[in-house]
C-alpha positions in Angstrom: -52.8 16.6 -14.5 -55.2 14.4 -12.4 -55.7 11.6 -15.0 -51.8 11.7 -15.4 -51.6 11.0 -11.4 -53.9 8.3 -11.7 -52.0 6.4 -14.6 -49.2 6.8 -12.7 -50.8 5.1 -9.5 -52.1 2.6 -11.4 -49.0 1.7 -12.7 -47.7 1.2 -9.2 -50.4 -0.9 -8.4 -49.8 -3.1 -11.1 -45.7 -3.2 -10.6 -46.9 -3.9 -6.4 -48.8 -6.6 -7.8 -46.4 -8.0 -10.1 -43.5 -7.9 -7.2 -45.7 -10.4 -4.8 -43.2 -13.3 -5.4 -40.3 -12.7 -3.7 -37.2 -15.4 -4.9 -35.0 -16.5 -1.2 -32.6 -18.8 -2.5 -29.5 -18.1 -3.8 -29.3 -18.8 -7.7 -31.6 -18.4 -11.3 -35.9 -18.8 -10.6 -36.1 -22.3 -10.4 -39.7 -23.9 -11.9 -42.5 -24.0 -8.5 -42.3 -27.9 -8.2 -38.7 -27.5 -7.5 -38.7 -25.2 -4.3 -41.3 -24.3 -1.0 -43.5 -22.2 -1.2 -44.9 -19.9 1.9 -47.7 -17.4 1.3 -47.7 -14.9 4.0 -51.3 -13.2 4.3 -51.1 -9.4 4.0 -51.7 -8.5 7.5 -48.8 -10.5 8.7 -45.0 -8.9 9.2 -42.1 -11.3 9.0 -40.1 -10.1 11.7 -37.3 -13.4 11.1 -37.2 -16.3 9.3 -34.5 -18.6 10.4 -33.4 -16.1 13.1 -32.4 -13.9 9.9 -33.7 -10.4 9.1 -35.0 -10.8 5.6 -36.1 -7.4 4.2 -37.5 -8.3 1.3 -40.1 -10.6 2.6 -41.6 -7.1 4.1 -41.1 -5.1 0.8 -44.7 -4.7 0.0 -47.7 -3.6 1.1 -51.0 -3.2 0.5 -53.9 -5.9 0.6 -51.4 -8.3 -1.7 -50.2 -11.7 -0.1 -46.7 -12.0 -0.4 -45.6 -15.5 -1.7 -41.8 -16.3 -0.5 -40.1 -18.9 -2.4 -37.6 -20.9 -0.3 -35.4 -24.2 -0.7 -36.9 -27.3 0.8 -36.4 -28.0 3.7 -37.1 -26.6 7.8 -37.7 -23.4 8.4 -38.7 -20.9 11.4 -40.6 -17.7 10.4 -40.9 -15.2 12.9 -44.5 -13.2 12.3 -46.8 -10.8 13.8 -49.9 -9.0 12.9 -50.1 -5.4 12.2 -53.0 -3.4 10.4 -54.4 0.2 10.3 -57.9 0.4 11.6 -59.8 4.0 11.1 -61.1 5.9 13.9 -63.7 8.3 14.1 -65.2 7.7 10.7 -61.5 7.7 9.1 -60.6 11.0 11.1 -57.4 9.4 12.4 -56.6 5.7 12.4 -54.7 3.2 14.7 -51.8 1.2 13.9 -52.4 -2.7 15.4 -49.3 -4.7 16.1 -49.9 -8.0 18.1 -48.0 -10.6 19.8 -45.5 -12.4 17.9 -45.8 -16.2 16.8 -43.3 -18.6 15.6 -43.9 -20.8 12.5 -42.7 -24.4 12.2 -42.1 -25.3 8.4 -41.1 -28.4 7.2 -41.4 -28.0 3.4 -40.7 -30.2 0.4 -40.5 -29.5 -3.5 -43.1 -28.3 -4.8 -45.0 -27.6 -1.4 -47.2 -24.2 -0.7 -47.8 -23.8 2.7 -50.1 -21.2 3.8 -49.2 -19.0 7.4 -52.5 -18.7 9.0 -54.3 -16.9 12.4 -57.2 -15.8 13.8 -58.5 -12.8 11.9 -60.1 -10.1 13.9 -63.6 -8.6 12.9 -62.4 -5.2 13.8 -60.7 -2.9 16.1 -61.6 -4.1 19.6 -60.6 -7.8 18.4 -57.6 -6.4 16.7 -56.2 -5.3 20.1 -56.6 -8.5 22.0 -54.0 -9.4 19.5 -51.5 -7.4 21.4 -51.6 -10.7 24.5 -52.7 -13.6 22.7 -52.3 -14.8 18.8 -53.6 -18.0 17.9 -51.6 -18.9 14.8 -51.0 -22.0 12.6 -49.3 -22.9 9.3 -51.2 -25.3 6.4 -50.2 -27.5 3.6 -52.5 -26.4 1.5 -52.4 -29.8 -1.1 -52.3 -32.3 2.2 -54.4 -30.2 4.9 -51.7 -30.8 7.1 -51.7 -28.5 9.8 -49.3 -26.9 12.4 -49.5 -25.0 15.6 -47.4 -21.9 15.9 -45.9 -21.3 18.7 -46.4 -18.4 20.8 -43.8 -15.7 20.9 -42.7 -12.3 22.8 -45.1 -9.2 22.9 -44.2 -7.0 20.0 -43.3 -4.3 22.2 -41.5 -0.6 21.2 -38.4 -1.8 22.9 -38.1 -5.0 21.5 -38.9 -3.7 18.0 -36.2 -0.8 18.4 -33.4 -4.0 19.4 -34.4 -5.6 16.5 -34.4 -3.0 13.7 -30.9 -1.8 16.2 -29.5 -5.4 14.4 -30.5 -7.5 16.9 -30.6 -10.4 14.2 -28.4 -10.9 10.6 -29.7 -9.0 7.6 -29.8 -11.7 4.9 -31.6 -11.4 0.8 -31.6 -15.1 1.1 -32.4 -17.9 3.6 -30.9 -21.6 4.0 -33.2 -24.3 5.8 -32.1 -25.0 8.8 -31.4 -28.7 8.5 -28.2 -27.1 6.5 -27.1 -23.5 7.9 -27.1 -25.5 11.7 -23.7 -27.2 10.3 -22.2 -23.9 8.9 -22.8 -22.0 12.0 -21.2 -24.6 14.5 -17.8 -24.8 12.2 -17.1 -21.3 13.0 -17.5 -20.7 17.0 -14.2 -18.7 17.5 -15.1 -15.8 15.3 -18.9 -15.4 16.2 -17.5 -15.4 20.0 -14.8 -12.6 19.3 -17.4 -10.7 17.6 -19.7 -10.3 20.0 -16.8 -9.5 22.9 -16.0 -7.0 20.6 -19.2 -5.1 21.1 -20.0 -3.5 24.4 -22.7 -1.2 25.5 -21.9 1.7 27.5 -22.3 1.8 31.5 -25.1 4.0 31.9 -29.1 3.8 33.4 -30.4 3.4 30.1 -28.4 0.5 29.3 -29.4 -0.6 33.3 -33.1 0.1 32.4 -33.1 -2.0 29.1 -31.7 -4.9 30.7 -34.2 -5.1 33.3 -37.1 -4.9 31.0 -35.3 -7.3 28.7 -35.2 -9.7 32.3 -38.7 -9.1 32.8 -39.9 -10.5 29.3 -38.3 -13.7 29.6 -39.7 -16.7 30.3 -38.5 -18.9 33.2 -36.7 -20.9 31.0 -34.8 -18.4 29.0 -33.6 -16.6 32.3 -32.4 -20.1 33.2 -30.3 -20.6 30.1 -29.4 -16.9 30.6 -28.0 -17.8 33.8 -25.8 -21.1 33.4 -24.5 -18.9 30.2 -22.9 -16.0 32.6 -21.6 -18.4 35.1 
């Protein structure tokens, strides 16, 4: 029975390892020097790219890099880190989730760019993640190299908002040099849309807000506030 469990773990393994390329673009696999290609280390979870919710750019997991395959072109990938540290000698463990960071892409054919941070040497460094997350992202055949940019705290509420639908769910994801055009041909509907959905009149919705308020930056509450007059 026990060498049966094992084959069939080992299988999984080997299926895990054989589902690390995940295809993004609409279509039939196109041949590597004909799209981008973005390997997302293991310890990284894409929480957007594009300001989509791509699910199956977080279907694996393990110690496996996940290598997305995207059209050319610009793209915005939304990450953060989160690992499991043991504590105790492996009595109980701790899950790490740190600050989120915000990847500038600007890919052509046959490109592999490489998303890229400061890895911590253990728990204690793990949790200064949590305020500050120095990230970049790399062409690894040019060297070229590029800042990310430093996002919101990867806090419960926020995460609830966006696994509430916060964001589109998409299986693929256009560059943004050509979904901008798409979006702006269609304001009417997206307007309507959002009317349509209201949130009840209670103190949690009160409560929410607030803390929403109090994690944006100066700018955003600006913009927040020429929108409502």
């Amino acid at each position: 029975m026990r060498s049966l469990f094992v084959l069939a773990l080992s299988c999984f393994l080997v299926a895990c390892a054989q589902q690390s390329h995940v295809q993004l673009y609409p279509g039939s696999a196109q041949q590597q020097e004909q799209v981008l290609t973005v390997v997302v280390p293991y310890e990284l979870e894409v929480q957007s790219i594009n300001g989509e919710n791509v699910p199956a750019a977080n279907a694996l997991f393990g110690t496996q890099d996940k290598t997305l395959h995207l059209q050319p072109g610009q793209y915005r990938i939304t990450a953060f880190y989160k690992n499991v540290f043991d504590v105790d000698g492996g009595l109980s463990h701790e899950v790490v989730r740190g600050r989120s960071a915000v990847y500038a892409i600007d890919g052509k054919s046959g490109e592999t760019w490489q998303l890229e941070f400061e890895r911590p040497a253990n728990l204690a460094e793990a949790r200064l993640l949590k305020d500050e997350f120095a990230s970049w992202a790399v062409n690894t055949s040019t060297g070229e190299r590029v800042e990310g940019e430093r996002g919101q705290r990867n806090s419960s509420l926020l995460s609830s908002l966006m696994g509430a639908g916060a964001v589109d769910e998409a299986s693929t994801v256009a560059p943004l040099n050509t979904a901008a055009p798409v979006a702006a041909a269609q304001p009417a509907p997206l307007a309507s849309a959002v009317a349509a959905e209201t949130l009840p009149h209670n103190d949690a919705t009160l409560t929410t807000l607030k803390q929403l308020w109090h994690l944006m930056s100066p700018e955003s509450r600006a913009a927040f506030l020429d929108w409502a007059q």
